[in-house]
N, C-alpha and C positions, 0 to 999 in steps of 0.2 A: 435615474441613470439606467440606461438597456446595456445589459449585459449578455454575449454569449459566452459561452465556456465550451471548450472545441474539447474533444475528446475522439477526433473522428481516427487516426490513422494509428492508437493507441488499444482504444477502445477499454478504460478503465476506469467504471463507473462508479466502482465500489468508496472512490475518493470523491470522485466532482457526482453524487445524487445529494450527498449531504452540505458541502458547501454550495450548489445551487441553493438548494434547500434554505441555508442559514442565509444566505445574503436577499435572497426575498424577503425570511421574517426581518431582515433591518431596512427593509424597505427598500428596497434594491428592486430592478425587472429584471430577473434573469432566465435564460435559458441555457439546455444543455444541449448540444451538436454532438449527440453520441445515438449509433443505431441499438434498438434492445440487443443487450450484453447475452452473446454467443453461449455463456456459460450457465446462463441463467434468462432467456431472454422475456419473461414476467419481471424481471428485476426494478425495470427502469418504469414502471406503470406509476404512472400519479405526479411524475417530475416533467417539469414544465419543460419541453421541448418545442424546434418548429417547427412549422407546418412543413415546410420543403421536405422533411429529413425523408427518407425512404430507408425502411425496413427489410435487411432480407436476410433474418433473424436461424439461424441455422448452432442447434443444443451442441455442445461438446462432445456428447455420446454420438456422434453421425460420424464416419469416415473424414477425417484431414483434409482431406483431396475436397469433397465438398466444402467444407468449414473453410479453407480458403478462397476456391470459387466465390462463396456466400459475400467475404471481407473484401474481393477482388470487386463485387459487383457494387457491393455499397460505396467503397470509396470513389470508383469511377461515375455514379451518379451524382453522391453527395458533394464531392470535394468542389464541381463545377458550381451547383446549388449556391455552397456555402461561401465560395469565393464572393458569385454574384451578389447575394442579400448583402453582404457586410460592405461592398460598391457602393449599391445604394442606399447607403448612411442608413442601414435598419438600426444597428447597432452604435452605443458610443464607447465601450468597451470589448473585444475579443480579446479573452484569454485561454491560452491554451496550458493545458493541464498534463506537460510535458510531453516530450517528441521522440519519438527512436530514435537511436543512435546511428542506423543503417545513412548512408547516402542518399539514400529515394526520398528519403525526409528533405533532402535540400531544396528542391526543385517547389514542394510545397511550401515550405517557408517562404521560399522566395515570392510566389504570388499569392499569398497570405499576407508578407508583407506591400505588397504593391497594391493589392483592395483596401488595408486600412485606411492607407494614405489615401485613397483617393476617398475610400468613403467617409473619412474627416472621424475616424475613431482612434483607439489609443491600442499598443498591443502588448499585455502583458505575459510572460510565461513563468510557470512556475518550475522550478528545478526540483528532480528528485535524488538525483545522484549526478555531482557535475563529469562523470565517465564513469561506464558500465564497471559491473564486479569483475567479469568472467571472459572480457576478451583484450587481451594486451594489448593487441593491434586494431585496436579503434583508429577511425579516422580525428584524431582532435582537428583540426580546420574543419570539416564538417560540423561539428558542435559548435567550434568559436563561432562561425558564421550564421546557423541557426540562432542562437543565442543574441550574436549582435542586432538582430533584425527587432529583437524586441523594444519598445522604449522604457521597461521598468522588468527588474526579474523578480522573483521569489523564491528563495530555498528554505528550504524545509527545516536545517539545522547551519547554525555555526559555521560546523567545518565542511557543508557542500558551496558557502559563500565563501568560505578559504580554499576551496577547492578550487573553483570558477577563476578568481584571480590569480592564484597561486600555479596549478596545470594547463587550464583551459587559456588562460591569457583574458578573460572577456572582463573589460572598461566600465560593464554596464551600470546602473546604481543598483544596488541590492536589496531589498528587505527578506529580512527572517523570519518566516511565521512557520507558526509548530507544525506538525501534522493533527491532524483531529483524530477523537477518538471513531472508530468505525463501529457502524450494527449497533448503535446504540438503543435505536425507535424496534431491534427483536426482543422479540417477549421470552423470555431465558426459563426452560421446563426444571423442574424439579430434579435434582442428580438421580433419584433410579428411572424415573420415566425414562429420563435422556437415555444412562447406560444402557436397560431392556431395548426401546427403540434401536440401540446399534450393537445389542446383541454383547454388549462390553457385561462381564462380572461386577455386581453393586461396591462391595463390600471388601475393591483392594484398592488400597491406594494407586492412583493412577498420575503417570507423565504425560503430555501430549504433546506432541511436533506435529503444527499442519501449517503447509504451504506449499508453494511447486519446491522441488528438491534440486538443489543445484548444490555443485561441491561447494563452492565458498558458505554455504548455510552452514557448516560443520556435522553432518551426518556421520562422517568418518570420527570424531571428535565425541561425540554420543555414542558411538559404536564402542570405542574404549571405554568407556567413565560409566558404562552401564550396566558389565558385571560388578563393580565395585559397589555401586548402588545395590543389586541385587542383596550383595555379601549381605549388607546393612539391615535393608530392609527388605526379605525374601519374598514378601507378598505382594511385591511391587508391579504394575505391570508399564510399560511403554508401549504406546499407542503414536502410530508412525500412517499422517494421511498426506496424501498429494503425489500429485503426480511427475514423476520423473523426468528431467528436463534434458538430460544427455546422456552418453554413454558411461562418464564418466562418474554421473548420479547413478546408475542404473548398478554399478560397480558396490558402492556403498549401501546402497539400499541392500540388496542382497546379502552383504556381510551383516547389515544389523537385523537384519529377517531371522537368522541362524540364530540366533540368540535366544536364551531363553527370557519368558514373558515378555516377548515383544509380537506386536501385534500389525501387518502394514498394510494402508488402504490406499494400493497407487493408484487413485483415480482424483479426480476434480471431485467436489463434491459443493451440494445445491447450501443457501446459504442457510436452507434450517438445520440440515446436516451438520455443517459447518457449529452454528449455536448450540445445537446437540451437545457435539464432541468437546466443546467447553464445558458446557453442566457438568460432564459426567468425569471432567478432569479434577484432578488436586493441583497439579502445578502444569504451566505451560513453559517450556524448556525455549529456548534461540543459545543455542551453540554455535552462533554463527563466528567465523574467522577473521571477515571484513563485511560491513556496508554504512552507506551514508544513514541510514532509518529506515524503521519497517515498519509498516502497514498492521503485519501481521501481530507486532505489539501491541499496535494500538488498538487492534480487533481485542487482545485478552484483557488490556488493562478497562476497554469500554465494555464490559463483557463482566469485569470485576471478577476478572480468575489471578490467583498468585503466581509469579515469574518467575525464573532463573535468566538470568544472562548473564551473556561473557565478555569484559570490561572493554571492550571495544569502543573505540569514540561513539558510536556513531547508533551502538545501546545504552551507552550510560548517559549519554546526552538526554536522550530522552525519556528516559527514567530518572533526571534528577528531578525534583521535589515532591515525587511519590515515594508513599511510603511503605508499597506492599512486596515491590518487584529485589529480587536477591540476587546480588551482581557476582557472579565468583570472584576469588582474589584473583587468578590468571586466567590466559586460554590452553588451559592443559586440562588432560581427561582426570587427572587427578583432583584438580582445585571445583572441574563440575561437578563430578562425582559429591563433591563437599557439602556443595550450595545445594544441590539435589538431594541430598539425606537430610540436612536440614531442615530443608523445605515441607520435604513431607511426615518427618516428627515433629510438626507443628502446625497440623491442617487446621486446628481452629485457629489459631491467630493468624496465620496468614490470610487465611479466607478472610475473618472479619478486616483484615489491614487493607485489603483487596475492596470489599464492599464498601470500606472507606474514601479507599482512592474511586472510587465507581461515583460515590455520592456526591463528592466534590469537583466531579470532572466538569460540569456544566457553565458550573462559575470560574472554570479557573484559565488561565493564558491558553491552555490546550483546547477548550471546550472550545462549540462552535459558534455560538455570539460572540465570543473576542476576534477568534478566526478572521469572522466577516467582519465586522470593525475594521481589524487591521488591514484585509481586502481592501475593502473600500477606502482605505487611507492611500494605500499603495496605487487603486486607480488614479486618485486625486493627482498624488504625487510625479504619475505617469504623463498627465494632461500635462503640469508645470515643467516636467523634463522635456517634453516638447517643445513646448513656446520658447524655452531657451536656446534650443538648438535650432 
């Protein structure tokens, strides 16, 4: 079976390098339609890409203004490329590894979906959240209609396949496959190496928050629950990385900045950085208010660092059947505060409950030989949703 995995107008590699990856070793041909990741652009070296792709691979640290020129030039190459090849029946699967929400997303779907069909392949998409956290006034017909063009979807959890039916309207057939652990193949440094290397103190128990900062993550939420923390445990410190995504983040950030032992790194940061600042943590915090699943979990639980989160669908979902990650009882700064004292009066068992969940990830529904498995069911699946229709 030839597989592409489109990644081009997202550009989010950090999810489809390793399910490429996994559906090869089940014997799969697959390919990734993603240019070297902007952020990182060594990242994508060693995954099986095609020849067509053109690169015009531009770091994060460069001016915006560049960094988009860069994304402007590669989709306007690529997107014509990628249409072509999958025409002429290179592929007998295209999936795409979710779509923006924006409108400009339509026009590609659309002849996305008009090369499948003619190049006699199947189009599957996988959904990551069936509507954005952070903008009310989304276009829903623009998603229903993205969405409808596929012949099989995928979401991530439960309730973004109750979501799809439920908000979005969309008929399609669904399968559920987890999200995978991420960074599982980095080589994870010793906690003071780590801490020295980013200049962090060995020797205090440490929180960390890393990801882009947008209000719905609950920063404003951490920001209360974190003197109470201190109260508890005075030696504590918070470690606050990523980069600020609005005005709105940029508000909260600053509030938790003022704060004593709190530490913030608003920048992107490269992914050994990123492995780093795991080492050198005791627990990783998700205060977040609402989302459908995070990535970012699955980075600490593949990572084998101990959790807090806040009982949100869509964290407790995918933290059921591990045994490391500490759910507060609410989403109030009070009940975090709770799980966060906890958490860190008990760094050796967590940690070991954490190394546990780490050990078991390989073999279990979340690893990535089940992933691909179910993939490749969901291809199958897609050919037969066809022929029926």
């Amino acid at each position: 079976m030839r597989i592409l995995v489109v990644d081009l107008l997202c550009n989010s590699p950090y999810y489809c390098a390793p399910l490429v990856a996994a559906l090869n070793a089940a014997g799969a041909t697959a390919e990734l339609a993603s240019p070297q990741f902007y952020l990182e652009p060594s990242y994508l070296a060693g995954v099986p890409r095609p020849r067509w792709l053109v690169d015009v691979a531009v770091h994060a640290r460069r001016p915006r203004a560049l960094r988009l020129a860069a994304r402007a030039i590669e989709v306007a190459i690529n997107g014509p490329r990628l249409l072509a090849a999958i025409r002429r029946g290179s592929y007998d699967v295209v999936h795409v590894q979710w779509i923006p929400f924006e409108a400009r997303s339509r026009l590609f779907m659309r002849r996305l979906r008009s090369a499948v069909r003619r190049g006699g392949a199947r189009l599957v998409v996988t959904v990551h959240n069936a509507l954005p956290h952070d903008r009310p006034g989304t276009d829903v017909a623009t998603i229903r209609g993205n969405l409808a063009a596929a012949d099989r979807l995928i979401a991530l959890t439960a309730g973004v396949a109750g979501d799809m039916a439920g908000i979005v309207g969309v008929s399609r057939a669904v399968d559920v496959i987890p999200h995978g652990p991420l960074f599982v193949d980095q080589p994870i440094p010793e906690r003071d190496v780590a801490a020295r290397r980013l200049g962090l103190p060995i020797d205090r128990p440490t929180v960390l928050f890393l990801g882009l900062i947008r209000p719905y993550k609950g920063i404003d939420l951490l920001a209360e629950a974190w003197p109470e923390v201190r109260a508890a445990v005075p030696t504590a410190q918070l470690v606050v990385v990523g980069r600020r995504a609005d005005r709105a983040a940029e508000d909260q950030v600053e509030r938790i900045r003022a704060l004593d032992g709190v530490t913030v790194t608003d920048r992107y940061v490269s992914v050994s950085e990123m492995v780093a600042y795991h080492a050198a943590s005791d627990v990783v915090v998700f205060p977040y208010r609402r989302i459908s699943q995070s990535g970012a979990l699955m980075t600490a639980l593949g990572l084998g660092r101990p959790t807090v989160v806040t009982p949100i669908p869509g964290l407790r979902d995918q933290v059921a059947g591990f045994e490391s990650p500490m759910v507060a009882d609410d989403v109030t700064a009070a009940a975090l505060a709770r799980a966060l004292v906890a958490a860190l009066r008990d760094p050796s068992g967590r940690g070991a409950a954490a190394e546990r969940d780490r050990g078991a990830l390989d073999a279990s529904a979340t690893g990535w030989p089940a992933i691909a498995r179910a993939t490749l069911e969901t291809y199958e699946r897609a050919a037969g949703d066809r022929a029926v229709r």
